[in-house]
MDAnalysis code that builds the backbone (N, CA, C; Angstrom):
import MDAnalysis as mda
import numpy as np

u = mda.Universe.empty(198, n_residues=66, atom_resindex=np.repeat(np.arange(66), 3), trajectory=True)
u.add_TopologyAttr("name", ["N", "CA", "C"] * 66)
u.add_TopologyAttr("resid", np.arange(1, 67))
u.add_TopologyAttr("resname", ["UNK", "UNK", "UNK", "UNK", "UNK", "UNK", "UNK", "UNK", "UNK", "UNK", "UNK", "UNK", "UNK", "UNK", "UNK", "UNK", "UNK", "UNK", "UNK", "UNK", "UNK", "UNK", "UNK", "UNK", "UNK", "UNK", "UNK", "UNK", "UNK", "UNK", "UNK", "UNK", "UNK", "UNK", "UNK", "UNK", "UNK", "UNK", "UNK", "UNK", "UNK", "UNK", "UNK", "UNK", "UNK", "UNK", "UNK", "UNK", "UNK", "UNK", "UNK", "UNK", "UNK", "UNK", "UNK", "UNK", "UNK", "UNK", "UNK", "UNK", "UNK", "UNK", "UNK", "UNK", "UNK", "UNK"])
u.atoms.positions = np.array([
    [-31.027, 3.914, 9.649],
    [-31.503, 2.686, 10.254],
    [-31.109, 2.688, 11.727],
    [-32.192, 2.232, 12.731],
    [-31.583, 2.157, 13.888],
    [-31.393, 0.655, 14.852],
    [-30.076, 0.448, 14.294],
    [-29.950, -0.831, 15.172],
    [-29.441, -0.689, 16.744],
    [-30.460, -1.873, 16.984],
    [-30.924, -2.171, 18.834],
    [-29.096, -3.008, 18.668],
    [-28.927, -3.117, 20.020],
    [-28.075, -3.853, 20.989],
    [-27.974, -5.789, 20.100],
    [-27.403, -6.197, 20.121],
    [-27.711, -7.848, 19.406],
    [-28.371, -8.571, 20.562],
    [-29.326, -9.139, 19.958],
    [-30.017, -10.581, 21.346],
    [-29.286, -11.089, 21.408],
    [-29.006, -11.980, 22.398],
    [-28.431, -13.430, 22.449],
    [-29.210, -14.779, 22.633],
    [-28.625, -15.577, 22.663],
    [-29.522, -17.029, 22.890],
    [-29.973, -17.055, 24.362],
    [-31.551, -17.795, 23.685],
    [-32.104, -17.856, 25.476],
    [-33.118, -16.335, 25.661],
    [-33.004, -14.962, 24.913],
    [-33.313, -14.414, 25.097],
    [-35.120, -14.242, 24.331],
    [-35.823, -13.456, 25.553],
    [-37.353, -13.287, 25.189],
    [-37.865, -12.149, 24.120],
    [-38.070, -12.422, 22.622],
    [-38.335, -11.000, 22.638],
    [-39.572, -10.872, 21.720],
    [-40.313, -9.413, 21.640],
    [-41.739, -9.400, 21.103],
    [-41.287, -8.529, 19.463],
    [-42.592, -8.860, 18.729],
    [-42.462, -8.320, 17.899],
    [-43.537, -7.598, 17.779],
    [-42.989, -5.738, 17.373],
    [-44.059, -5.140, 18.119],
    [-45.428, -4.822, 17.121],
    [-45.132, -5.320, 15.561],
    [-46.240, -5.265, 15.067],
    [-47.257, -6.081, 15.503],
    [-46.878, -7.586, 15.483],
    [-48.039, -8.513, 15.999],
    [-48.276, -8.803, 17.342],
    [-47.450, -8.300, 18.135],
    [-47.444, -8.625, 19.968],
    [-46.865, -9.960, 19.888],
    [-46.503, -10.594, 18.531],
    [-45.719, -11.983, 18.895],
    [-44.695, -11.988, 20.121],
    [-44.732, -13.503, 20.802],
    [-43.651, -13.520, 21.798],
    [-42.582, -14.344, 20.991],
    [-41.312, -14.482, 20.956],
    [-40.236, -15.165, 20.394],
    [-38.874, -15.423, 21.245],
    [-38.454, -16.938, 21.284],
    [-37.502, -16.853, 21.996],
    [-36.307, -17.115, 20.886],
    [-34.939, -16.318, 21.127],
    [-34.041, -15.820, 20.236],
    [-33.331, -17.414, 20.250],
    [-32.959, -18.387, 19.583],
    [-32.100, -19.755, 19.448],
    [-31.089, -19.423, 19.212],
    [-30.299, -19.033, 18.022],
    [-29.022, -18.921, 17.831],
    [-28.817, -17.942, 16.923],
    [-27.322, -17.556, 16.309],
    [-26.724, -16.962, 15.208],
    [-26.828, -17.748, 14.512],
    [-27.192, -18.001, 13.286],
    [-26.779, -18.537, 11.860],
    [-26.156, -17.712, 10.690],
    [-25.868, -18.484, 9.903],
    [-25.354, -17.649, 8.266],
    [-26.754, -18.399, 7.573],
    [-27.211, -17.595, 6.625],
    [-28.353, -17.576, 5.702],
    [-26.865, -17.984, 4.142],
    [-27.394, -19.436, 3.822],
    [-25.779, -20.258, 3.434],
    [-25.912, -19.338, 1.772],
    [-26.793, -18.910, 1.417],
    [-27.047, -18.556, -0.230],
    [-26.423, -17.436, -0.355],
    [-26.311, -16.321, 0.658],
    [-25.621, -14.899, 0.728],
    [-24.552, -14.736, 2.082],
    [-24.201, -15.579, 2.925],
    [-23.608, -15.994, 3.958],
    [-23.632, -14.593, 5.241],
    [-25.334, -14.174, 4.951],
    [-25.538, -12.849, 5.389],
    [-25.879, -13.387, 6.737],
    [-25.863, -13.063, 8.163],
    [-25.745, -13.694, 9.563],
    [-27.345, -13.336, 9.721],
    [-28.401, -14.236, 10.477],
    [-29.611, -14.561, 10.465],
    [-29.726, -15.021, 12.176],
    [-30.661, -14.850, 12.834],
    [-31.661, -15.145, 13.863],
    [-32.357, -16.207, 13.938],
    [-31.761, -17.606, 14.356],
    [-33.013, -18.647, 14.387],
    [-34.113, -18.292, 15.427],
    [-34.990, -18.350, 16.117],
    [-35.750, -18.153, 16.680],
    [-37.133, -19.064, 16.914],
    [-37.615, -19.095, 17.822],
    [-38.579, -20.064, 18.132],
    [-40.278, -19.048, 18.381],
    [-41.356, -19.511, 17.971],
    [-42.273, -19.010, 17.977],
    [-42.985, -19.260, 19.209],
    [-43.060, -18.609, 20.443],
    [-43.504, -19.189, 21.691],
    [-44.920, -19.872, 21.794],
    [-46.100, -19.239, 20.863],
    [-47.470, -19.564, 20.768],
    [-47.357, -21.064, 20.097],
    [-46.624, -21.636, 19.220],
    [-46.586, -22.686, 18.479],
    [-45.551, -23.216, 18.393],
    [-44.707, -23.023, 19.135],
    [-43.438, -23.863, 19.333],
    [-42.828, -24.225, 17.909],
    [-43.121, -23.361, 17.022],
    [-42.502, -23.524, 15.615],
    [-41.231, -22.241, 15.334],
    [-40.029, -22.478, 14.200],
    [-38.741, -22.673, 14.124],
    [-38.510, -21.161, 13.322],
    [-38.386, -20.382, 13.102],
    [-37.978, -19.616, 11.942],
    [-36.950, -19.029, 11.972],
    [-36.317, -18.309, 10.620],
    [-35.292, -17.930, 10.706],
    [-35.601, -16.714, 9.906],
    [-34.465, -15.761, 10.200],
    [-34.274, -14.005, 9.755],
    [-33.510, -13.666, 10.191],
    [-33.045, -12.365, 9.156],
    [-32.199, -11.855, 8.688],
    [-31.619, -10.730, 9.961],
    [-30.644, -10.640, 10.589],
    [-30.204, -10.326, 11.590],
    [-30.483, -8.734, 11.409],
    [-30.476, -7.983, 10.273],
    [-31.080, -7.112, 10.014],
    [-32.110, -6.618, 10.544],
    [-33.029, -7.568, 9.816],
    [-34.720, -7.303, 10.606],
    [-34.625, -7.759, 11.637],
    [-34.277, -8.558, 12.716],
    [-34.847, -8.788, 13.906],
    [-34.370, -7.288, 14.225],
    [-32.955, -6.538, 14.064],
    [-32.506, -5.191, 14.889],
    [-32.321, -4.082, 14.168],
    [-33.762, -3.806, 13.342],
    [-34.008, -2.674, 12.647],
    [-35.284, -2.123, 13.682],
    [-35.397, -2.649, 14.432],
    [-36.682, -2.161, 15.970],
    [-37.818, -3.082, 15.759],
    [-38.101, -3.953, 14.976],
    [-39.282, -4.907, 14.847],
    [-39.131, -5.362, 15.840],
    [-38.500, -5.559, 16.611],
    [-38.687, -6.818, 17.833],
    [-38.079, -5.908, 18.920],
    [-38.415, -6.045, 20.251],
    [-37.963, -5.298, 21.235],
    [-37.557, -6.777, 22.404],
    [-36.600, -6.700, 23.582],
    [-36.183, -7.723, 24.272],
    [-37.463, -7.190, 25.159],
    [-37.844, -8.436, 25.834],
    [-38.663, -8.827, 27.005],
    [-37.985, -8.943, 28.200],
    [-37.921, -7.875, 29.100],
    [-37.240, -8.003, 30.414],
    [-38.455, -8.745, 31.092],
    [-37.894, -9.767, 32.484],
    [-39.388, -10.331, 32.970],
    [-38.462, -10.376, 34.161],
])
């Protein structure tokens, strides 16, 4: 597995299957397995999601330098 560098909050980043843009919100714990998770904001729809700190830095998502 190749994990990237950790985002931090505030940070821009794409996901390179869909060209999604996403801005990184915070660290969370995912409370059912207290496994550490990615809140994140959906830039096109200003909607909320969350994942598994795993997948955001298994290379699905790359940071957006601007």
């Amino acid at each position: 597995m190749n994990v990237a560098t950790p985002f931090v909050s505030g940070e821009k980043v794409q996901h390179l299957k869909t060209g999604g843009f996403y801005k990184i919100i915070c660290v969370a714990k995912i409370e059912a397995t207290l496994e550490d998770a990615y809140v994140y904001q959906a830039l096109s729809n200003m909607t909320f999601c969350v994942r598994p700190m795993t997948e955001i830095l298994d290379g699905r998502f790359i940071r957006v330098i601007e």
